[in-house]
C-alpha positions in Angstrom: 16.9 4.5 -55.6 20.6 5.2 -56.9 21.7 3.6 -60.1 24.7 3.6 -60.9 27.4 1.9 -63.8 31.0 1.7 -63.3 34.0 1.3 -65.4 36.6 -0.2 -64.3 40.5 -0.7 -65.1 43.6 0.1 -62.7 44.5 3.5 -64.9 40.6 5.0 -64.4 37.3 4.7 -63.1 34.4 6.4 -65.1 31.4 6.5 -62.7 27.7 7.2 -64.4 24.8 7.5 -61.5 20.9 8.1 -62.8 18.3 9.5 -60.0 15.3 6.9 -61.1 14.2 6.1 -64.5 14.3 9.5 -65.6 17.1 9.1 -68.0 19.3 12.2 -66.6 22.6 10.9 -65.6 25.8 12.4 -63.9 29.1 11.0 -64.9 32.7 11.4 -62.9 36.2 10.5 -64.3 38.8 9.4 -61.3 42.3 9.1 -62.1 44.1 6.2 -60.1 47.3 8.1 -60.1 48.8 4.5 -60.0 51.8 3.7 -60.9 52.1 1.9 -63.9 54.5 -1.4 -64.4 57.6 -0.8 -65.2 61.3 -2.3 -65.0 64.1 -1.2 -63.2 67.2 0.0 -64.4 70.5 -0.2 -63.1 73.2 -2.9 -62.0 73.3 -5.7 -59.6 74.8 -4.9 -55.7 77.9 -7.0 -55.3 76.8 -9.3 -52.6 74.1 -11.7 -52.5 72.7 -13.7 -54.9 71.4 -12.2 -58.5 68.3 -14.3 -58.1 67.2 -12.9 -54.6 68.0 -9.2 -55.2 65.6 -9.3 -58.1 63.3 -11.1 -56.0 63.7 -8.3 -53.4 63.7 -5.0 -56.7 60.6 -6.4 -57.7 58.3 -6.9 -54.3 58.9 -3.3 -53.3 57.2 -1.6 -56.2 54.4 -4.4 -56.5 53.8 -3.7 -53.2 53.4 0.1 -52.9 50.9 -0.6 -56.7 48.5 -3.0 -54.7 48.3 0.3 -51.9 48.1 2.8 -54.3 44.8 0.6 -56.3 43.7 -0.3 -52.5 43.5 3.8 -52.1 41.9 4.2 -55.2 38.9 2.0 -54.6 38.6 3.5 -51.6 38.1 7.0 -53.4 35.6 5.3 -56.2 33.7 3.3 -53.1 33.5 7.1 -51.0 31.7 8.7 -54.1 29.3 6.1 -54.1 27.8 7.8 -51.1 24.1 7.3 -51.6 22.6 3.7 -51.1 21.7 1.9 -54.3 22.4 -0.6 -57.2 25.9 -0.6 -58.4 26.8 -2.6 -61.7 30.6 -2.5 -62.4 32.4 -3.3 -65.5 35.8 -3.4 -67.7 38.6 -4.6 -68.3 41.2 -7.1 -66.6 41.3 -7.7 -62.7 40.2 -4.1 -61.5 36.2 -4.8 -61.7 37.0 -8.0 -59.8 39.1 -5.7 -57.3 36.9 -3.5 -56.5 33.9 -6.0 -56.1 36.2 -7.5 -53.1 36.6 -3.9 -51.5 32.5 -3.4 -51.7 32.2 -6.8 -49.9 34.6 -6.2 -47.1 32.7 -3.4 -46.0 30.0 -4.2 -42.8 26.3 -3.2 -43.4 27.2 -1.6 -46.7 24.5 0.6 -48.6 25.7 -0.6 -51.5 24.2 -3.4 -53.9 26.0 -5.1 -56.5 23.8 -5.7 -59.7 26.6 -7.2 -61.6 30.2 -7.3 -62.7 31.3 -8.3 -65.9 34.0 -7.6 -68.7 34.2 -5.3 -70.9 36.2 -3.8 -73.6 37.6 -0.4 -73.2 34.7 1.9 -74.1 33.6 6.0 -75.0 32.1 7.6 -72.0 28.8 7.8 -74.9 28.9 3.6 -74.8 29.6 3.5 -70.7 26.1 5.3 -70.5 24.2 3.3 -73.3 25.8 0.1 -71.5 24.5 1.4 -67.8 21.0 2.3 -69.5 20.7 -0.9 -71.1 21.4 -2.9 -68.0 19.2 -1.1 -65.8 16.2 -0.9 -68.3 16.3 2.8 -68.3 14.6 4.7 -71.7 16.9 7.1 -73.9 
């Protein structure tokens, strides 16, 4: 059956899969191609209330981040295309994110192991961490 470690955060996702306990492993970096947070610049309209058109500059771009991270699990969920164990990682709220994605799918072949934080990390310490947690020899 498919193993297969996943770091997490909303920039990146670096996917490592191993076929068995063989110890050969294939990795994949995906870009998010999220936004990241910024603020605007630029004056107030004239009309209206200061309070609600800030209200109203910040929802749009918040709104069009949570479609562009919904997109982007979407893509890491899609190359998880073989049924098997899953253990995601990393750092923040995407890990958490993308758990929530897995679950709302109907008779999905994947199985979450785990999810828990982690630091950022080298691609070299996303593998040792994967092997580590699936018992799998160097």
């Amino acid at each position: 059956m498919n193993k297969m470690g996943i770091w997490i955060d909303h920039r990146k996702a670096v996917m490592v899969s191993f076929e068995g306990n063989s110890g050969e492993y294939k990795i994949d970096h995906i870009d998010s191609g999220a936004e990241s947070n910024f603020h605007f610049r630029g004056g107030w309209k004239s009309s209206g209330s200061n309070m609600a058109q800030s209200i109203e500059r910040e929802r749009t771009p918040e709104e069009r981040r949570k479609h562009q991270y919904h997109d982007f699990y979407n893509k890491v969920i899609k190359l998880c295309n073989k049924p098997g164990h899953v253990y995601i990682f990393g750092p923040a709220q995407a890990r958490l994110e993308l758990k929530k994605e897995i679950d709302k799918i109907k008779l999905c072949p994947i199985s979450i192991d785990g999810v828990e934080p982690s630091d950022k990390l080298s691609d070299s310490e996303i593998i040792s961490k994967v092997k580590k947690h699936y018992h799998i020899a160097a």
